[in-house]
C-alpha positions as CSV (number, residue, x, y, z in Angstrom):
1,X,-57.7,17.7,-43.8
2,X,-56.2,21.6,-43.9
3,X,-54.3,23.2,-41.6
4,X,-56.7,24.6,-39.5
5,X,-58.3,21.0,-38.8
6,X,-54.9,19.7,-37.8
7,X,-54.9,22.2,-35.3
8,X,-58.2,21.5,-33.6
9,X,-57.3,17.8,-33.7
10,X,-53.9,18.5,-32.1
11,X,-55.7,20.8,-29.3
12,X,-58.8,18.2,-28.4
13,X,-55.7,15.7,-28.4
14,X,-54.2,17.7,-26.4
15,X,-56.8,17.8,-23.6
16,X,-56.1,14.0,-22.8
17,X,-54.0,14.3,-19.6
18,X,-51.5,10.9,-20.8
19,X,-51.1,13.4,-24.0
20,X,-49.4,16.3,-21.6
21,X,-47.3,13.7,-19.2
22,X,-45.8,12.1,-23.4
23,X,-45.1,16.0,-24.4
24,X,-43.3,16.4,-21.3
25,X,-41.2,13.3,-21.9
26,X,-40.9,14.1,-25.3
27,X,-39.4,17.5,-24.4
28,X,-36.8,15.5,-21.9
29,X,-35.9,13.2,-24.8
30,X,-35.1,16.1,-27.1
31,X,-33.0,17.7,-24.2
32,X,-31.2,13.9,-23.8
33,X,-30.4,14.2,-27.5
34,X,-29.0,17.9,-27.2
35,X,-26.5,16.3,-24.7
36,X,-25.2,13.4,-26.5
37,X,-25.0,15.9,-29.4
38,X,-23.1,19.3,-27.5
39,X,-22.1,17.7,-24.1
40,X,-20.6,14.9,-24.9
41,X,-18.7,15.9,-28.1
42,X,-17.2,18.9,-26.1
43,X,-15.9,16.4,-23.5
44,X,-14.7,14.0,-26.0
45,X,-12.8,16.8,-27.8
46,X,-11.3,17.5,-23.8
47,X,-10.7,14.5,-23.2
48,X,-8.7,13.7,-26.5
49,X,-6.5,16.7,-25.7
50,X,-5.2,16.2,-22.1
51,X,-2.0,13.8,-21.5
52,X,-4.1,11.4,-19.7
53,X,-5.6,8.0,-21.4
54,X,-7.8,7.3,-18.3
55,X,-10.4,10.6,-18.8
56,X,-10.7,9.4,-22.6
57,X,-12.1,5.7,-21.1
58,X,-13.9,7.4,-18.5
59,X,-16.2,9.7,-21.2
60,X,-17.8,6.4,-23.0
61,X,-18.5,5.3,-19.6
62,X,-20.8,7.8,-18.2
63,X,-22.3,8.4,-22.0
64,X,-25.1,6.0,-21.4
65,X,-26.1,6.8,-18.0
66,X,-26.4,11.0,-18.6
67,X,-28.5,9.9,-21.4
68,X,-31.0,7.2,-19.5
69,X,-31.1,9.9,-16.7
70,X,-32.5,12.4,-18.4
71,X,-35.2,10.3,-20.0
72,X,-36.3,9.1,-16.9
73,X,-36.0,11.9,-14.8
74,X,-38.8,13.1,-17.3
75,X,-40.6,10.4,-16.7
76,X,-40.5,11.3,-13.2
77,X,-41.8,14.5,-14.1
78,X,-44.4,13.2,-15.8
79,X,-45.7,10.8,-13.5
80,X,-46.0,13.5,-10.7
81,X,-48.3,16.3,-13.0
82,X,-52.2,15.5,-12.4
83,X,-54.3,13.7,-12.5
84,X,-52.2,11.3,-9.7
85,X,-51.9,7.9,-10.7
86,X,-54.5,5.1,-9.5
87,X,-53.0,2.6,-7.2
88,X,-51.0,0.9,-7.3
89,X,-49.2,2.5,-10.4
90,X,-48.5,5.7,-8.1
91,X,-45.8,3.9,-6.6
92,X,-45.1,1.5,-8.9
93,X,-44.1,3.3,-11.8
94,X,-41.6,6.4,-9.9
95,X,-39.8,3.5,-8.7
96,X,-39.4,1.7,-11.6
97,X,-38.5,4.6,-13.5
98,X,-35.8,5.6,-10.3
99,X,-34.6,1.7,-10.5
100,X,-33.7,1.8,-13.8
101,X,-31.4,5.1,-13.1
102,X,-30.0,3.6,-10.1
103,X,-29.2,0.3,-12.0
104,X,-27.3,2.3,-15.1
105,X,-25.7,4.5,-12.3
106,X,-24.2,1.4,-10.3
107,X,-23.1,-0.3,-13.4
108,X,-21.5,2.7,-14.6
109,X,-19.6,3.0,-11.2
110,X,-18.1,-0.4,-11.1
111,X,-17.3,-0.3,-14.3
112,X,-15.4,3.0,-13.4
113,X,-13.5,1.6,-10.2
114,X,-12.6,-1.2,-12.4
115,X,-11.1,1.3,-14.9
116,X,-9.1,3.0,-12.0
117,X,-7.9,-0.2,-10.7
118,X,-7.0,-1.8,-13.4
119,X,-5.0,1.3,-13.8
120,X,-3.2,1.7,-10.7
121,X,-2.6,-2.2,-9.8
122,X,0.5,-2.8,-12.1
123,X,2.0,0.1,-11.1
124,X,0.9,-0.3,-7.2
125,X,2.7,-3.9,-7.7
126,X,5.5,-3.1,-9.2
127,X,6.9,-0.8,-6.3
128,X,6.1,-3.4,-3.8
129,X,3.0,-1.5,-2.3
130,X,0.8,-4.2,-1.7
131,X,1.0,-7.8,-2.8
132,X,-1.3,-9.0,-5.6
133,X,-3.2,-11.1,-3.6
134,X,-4.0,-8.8,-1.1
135,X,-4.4,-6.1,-3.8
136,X,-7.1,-8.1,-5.8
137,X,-8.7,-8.9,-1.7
138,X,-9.2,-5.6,-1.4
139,X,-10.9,-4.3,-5.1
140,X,-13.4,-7.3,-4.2
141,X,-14.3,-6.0,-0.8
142,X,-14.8,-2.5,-2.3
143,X,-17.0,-4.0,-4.9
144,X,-18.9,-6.2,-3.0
145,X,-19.0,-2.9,-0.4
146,X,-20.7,-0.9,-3.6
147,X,-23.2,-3.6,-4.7
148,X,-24.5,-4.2,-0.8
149,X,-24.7,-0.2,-0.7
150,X,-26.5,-0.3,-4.0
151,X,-29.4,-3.2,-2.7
152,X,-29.9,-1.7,0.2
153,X,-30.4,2.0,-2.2
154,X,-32.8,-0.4,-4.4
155,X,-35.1,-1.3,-1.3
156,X,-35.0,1.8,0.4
157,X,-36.7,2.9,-3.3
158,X,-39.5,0.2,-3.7
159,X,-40.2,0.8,0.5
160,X,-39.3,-2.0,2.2
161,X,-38.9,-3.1,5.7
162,X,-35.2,-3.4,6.5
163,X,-35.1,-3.8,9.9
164,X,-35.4,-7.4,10.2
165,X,-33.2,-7.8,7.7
166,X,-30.6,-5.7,9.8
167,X,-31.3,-8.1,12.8
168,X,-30.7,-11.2,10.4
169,X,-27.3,-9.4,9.1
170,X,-26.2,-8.8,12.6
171,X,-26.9,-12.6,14.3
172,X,-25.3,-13.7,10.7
173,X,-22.4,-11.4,11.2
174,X,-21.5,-12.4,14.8
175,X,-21.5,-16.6,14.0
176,X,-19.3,-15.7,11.1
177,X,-16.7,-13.4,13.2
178,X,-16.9,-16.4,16.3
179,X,-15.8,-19.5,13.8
180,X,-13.2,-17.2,11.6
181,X,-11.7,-15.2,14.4
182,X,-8.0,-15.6,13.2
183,X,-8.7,-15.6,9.8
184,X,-10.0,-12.0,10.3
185,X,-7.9,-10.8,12.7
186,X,-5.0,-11.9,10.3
187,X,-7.1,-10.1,7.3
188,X,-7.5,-6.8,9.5
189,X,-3.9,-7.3,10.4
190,X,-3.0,-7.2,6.6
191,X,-5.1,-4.3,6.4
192,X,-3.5,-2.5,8.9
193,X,-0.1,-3.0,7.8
194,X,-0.9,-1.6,4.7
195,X,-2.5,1.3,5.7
196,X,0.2,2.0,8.5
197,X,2.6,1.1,5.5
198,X,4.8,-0.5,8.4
199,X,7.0,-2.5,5.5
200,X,6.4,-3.0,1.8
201,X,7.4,-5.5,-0.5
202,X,11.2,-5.3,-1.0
203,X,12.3,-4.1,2.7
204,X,14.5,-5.0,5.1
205,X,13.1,-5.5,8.5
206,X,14.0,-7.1,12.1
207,X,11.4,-8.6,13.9
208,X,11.3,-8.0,17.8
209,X,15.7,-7.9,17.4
210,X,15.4,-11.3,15.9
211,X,14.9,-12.3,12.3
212,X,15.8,-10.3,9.7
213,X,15.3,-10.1,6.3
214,X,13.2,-8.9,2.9
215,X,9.8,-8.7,2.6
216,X,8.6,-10.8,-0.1
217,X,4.8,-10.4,0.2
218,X,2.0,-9.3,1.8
219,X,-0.9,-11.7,1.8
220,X,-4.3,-12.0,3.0
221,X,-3.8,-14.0,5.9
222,X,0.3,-13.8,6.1
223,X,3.1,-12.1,5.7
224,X,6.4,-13.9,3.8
225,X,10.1,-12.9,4.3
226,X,13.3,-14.5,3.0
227,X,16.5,-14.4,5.7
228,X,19.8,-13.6,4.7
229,X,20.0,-17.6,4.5
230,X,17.1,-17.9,1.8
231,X,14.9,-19.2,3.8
232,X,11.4,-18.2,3.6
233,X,9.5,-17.6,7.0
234,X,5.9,-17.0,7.1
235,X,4.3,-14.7,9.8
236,X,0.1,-14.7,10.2
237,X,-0.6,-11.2,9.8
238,X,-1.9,-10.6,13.2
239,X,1.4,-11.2,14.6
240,X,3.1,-9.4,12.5
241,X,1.1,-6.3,13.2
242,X,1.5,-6.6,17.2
243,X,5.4,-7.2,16.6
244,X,8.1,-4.5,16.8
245,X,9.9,-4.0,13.6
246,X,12.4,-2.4,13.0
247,X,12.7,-1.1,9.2
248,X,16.0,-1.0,7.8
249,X,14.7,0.2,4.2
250,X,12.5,3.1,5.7
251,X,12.2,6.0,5.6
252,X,14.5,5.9,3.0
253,X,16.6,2.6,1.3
254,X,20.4,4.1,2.6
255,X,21.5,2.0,5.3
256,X,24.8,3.2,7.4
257,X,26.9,-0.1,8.7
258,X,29.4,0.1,10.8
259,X,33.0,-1.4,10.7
260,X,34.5,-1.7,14.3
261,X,38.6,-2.2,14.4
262,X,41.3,-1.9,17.2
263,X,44.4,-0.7,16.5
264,X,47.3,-1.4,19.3
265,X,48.5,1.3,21.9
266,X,51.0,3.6,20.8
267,X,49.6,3.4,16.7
268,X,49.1,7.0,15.3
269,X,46.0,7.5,15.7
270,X,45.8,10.3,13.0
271,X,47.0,7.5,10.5
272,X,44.7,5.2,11.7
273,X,41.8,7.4,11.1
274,X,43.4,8.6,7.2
275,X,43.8,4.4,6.3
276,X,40.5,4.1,7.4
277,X,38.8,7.4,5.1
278,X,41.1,5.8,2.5
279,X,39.6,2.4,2.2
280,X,36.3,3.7,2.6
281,X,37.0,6.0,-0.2
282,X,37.9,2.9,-1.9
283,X,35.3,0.7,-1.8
284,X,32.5,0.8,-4.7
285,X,30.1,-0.4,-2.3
286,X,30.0,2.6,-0.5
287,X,28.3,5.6,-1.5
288,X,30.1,9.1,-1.4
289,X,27.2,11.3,0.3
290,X,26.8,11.2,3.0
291,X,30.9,10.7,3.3
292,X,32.2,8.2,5.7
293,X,33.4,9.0,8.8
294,X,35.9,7.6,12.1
295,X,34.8,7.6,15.3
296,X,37.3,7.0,18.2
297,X,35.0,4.9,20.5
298,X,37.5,3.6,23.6
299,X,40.6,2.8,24.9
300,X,40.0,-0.8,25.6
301,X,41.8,-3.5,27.8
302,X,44.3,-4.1,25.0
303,X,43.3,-1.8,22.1
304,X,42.3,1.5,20.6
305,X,38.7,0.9,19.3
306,X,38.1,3.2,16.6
307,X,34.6,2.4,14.1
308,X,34.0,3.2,10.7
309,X,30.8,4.5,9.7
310,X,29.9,4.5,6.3
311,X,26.6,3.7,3.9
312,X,25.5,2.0,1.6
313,X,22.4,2.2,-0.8
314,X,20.3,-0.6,0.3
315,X,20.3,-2.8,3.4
316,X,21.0,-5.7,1.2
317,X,24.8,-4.7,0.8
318,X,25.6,-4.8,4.2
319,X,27.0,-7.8,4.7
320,X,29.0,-7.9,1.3
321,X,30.3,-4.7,1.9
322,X,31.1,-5.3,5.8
323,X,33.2,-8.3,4.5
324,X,35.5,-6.1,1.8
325,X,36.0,-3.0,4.0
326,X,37.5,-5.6,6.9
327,X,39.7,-7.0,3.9
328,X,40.8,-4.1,3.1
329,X,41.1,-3.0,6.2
330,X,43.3,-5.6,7.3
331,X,45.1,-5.5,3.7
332,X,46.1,-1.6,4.5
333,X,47.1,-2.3,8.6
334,X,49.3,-4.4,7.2
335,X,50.8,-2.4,4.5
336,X,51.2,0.7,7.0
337,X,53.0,-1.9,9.7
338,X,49.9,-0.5,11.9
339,X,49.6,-3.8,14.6
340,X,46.3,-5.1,14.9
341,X,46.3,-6.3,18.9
342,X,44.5,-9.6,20.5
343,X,44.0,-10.4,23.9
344,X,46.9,-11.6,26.3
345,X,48.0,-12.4,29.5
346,X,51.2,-11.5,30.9
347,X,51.8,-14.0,34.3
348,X,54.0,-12.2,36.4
349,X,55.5,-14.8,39.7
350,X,56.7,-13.1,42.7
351,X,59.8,-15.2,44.2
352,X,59.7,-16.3,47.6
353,X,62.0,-15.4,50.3
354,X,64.4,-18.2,51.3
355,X,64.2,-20.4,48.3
356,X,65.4,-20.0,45.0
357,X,63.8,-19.6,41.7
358,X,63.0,-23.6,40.4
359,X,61.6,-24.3,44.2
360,X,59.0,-20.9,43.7
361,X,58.1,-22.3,40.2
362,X,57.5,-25.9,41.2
363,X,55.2,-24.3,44.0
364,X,53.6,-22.2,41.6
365,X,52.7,-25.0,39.6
């Protein structure tokens, strides 16, 4: 067979219509193969030069799926050119071809979140973000999210009815939120105190001017905090997100405390105030910026009341450092003869007229 027989075969082969919808496949195929060739090897190369490990893990991941895509969105081309398709391969075969692209797509993308999470979730943990528990929660709720998402993609391709299987979803939906009612309001409640970022892991908080303490975790259905006395109180989340709290590590970990003292009436009050700067000064505990400072606050019944203000770097040194700044305190008063005053009485008898001074006393007694 010569050359100018190969030809004539090629073009009478040529006039089969399945021949032109392979040649246009063909010709998508050969474009596939230009991309894993050029495209991807330039973003390899990028990827290999940035500071980042995550876009060198992401590159593999979408190789597969660029590649599948454009083989079957040539298939898709080919199915639409004439002569149309005899039933019921006309609808059968596009959404085949668009399955199998949705399917490498969606696998790509959890594969992808998984990446990012895995990630992000030490590092999210390790500053006291989030609690594991509630962390791993919520990467299952995305994914399950993405693979309803992607069924409901998946009908909406092969044409089916959903409708009744919305009205199914939504009878099934209220019989689940009626029997768990507190398990998810105590899950939203989680949810909420996350995403208000009310406390973290590792604060201090009060609760409605009542227990204090550090946050230990943030769970799915509770929240736990250990008191000052190492005890561990657990709070359902929901309660915890309807609670006033006051944070004592927010917006920032520096916590002020303040060190009332009363000095007695006729002390030097200037002295008072330098002795006071002076053990401040002192104390390790307490940090230099933003400096300590005295505040003359009243001249009480039987004292001067002065109050120290000073900080600290964490919430969790205030009783500690409370403790040594009122030793030392005390330590210095004493030192500078400066009288530290309690309450008293003086009693003071009026004497009678007419009678002397042991008949008045019995009387007063």
């Amino acid at each position: 067979m010569d050359g100018k027989e190969v030809v004539e075969y090629l073009k009478e082969l040529y006039t089969i219509p399945i021949m032109h919808r392979l040649v246009v496949i063909l010709i998508y195929a050969l474009l596939a193969k230009l991309v894993d060739s050029f495209v991807i090897r330039i973003l390899v190369k990028i990827a290999a030069k940035t500071k980042f490990t995550l876009d060198d893990k992401i590159v593999p991941i979408l190789h597969t799926p660029l590649l599948v895509t454009v083989v079957f969105v040539g298939v898709l081309h080919a199915l639409t050119m004439p002569p149309d398709l005899v039933p019921p391969w006309e609808k059968v075969l596009p959404a085949t071809a668009k399955t199998i692209i949705l399917l490498f797509w969606i696998t790509a993308i959890l594969k992808f979140f998984s990446l990012v999470v895995e990630s992000n979730m030490h590092d999210a943990i390790s500053r006291g973000k989030i609690g594991q528990d509630l962390f791993m929660l919520l990467k299952n709720v995305v994914r399950v999210i993405m693979i309803i998402m992607s069924l409901l993609w998946l009908l909406s391709i092969w044409h089916v009815n959903m409708a009744p299987l919305f009205a199914s979803a939504g009878i099934a939906g209220i019989a689940v939120a009626l029997a768990a009612k507190d398990t998810l309001s105590n899950f939203f409640g989680g949810i909420s105190i996350f995403a208000d970022k009310t406390c973290t892991v590792g604060d201090y908080i009060i609760l409605d001017n009542a227990e204090r303490g550090e946050v230990m975790e943030i769970g799915i259905r509770s929240t736990r905090i250990k008191t000052r006395d190492d005890v561990l109180i657990t709070i359902p989340n929901s309660i915890l997100a309807n609670s006033k709290i006051i944070n004592e590590s927010a917006p920032i970990p520096r916590f002020r405390i303040r060190v009332p003292v009363g000095v007695a009436y006729g002390s030097v009050l200037d002295q008072v105030e330098e002795i006071l700067l002076t053990v401040a000064a002192a104390n390790k505990a307490v940090i230099k910026e933003p400096a300590a400072r005295v505040r003359l606050r009243s001249f009480g019944s039987s004292s001067v009341d002065f109050e120290l203000l000073c900080w600290v770097d964490e919430p969790s040194l205030k009783g500690l450092a409370t403790h040594n700044l009122l030793k030392e305190i005390y330590n210095a008063f004493t030192e500078h003869k400066i009288s530290i005053p309690y309450p008293q009485q003086d009693i003071y008898i009026k004497e009678f007229a007419g009678r002397n001074n042991v008949d008045t006393l019995k009387e007063a007694c």
